[in-house]
C-alpha positions in Angstrom: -9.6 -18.7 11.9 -6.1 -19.6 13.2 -5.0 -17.2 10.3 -6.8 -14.3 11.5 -5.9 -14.9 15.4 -2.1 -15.1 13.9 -2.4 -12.2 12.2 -4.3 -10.1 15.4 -1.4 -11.5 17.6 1.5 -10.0 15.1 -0.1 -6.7 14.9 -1.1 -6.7 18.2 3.1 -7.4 19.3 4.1 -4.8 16.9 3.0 -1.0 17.4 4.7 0.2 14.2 3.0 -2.2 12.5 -0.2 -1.4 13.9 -0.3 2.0 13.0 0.3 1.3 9.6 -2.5 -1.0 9.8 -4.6 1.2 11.5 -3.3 4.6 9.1 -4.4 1.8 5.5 -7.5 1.4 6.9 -8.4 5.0 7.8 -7.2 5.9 4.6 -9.4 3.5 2.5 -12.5 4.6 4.3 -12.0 8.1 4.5 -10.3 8.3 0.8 -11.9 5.1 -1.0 -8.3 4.1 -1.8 -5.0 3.7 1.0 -2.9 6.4 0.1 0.3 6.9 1.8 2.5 10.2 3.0 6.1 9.5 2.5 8.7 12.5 3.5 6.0 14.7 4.7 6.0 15.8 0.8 4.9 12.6 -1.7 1.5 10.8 -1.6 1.8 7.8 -3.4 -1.5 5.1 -3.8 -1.8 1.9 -5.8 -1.1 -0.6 -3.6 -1.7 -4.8 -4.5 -2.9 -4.1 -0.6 -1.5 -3.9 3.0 2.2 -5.7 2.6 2.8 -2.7 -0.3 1.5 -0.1 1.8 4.4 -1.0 4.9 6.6 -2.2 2.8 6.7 1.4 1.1 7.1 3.2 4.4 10.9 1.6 4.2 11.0 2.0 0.5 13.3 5.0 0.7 15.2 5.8 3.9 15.9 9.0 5.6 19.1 8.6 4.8 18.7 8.0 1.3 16.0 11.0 1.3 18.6 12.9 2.8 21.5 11.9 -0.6 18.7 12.4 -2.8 17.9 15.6 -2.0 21.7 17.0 -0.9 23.8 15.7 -3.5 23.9 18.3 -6.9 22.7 16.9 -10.0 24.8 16.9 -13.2 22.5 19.0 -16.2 20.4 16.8 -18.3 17.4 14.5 -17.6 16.4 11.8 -14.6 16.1 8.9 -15.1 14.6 6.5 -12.8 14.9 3.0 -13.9 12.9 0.5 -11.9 10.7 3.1 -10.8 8.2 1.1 -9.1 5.3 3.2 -7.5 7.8 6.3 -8.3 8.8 7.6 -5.4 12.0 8.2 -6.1 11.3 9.7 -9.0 8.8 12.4 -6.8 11.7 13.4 -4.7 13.7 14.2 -7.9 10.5 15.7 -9.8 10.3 17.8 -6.8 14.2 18.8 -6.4 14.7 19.2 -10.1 11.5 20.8 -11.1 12.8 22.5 -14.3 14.1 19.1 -15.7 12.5 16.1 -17.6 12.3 13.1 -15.2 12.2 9.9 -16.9 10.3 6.5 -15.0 10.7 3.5 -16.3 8.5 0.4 -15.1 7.5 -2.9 -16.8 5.3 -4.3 -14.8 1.5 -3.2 -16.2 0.0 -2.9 -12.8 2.2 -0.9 -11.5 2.4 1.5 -14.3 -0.8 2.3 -13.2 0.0 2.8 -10.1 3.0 5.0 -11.0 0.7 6.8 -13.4 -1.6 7.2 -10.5 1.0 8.9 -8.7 2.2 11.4 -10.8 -0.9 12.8 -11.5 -1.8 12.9 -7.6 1.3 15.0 -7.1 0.8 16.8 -10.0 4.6 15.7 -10.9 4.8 17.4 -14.4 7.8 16.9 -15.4 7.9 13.2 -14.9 7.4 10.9 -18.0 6.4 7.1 -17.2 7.5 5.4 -19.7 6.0 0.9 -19.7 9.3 -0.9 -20.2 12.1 -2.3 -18.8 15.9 -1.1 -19.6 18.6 -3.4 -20.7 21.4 -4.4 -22.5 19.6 -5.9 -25.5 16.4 -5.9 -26.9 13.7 -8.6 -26.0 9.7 -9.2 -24.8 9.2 -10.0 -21.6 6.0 -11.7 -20.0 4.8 -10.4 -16.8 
């Protein structure tokens, strides 16, 4: 109980906080699933649940949304390594439409996620790709 009074209070002190809140839980009842509009542009969904979904409101900054999508790209493939739920890689998909992006994520889960992504913004160019990149050649438990 003390939890959920806690909890009441922090979004109750915090308006940004409580229209994300309130925006995850719209979107899993209307949509069955939170899904999340980042840049006016990129939906992204597969969240572990409502920490993800805020935390990914920050994940990319204006300003970095702004270098991402300025700067001129050198010919060749993207690759995003550490792509996470891939929204880095959907700004670049988007900008560099007639090029091969390349995702890489180890984590299982969220390979799914990212998968879940790609197809929901029909990113077609983007490859995910389950694995980790390094300087040598190991497994890795997750």
């Amino acid at each position: 109980m003390y939890t959920l009074l806690r909890n009441t209070a922090r979004l109750l002190s915090s308006p940004g906080l409580l229209k994300d809140y309130s925006l995850y839980q719209a979107s899993r009842l209307c949509q069955g699933r939170a899904v999340r509009t980042l840049h006016e542009e990129i939906e992204v969904t597969g969240f572990s649940g409502f920490s993800e979904y805020h935390s990914t409101g920050d994940q990319v900054s204006r300003r970095e949304h702004a270098f991402l999508t300025s700067r001129s790209l050198p010919e060749g493939s993207v690759l995003d390594v550490g792509a996470n739920l891939g929204v880095v890689s959907l700004i670049l998909a988007g900008r560099a439409s007639d090029r091969s992006v390349h995702a890489f994520e180890p984590h299982p889960s969220t390979v799914q996620a990212l998968k879940k992504n790609v197809a929901l913004n029909k990113a077609h160019n983007v490859t995910v790709h389950e694995a980790a990149v390094g300087s040598e050649e190991t497994t890795m438990l997750f």
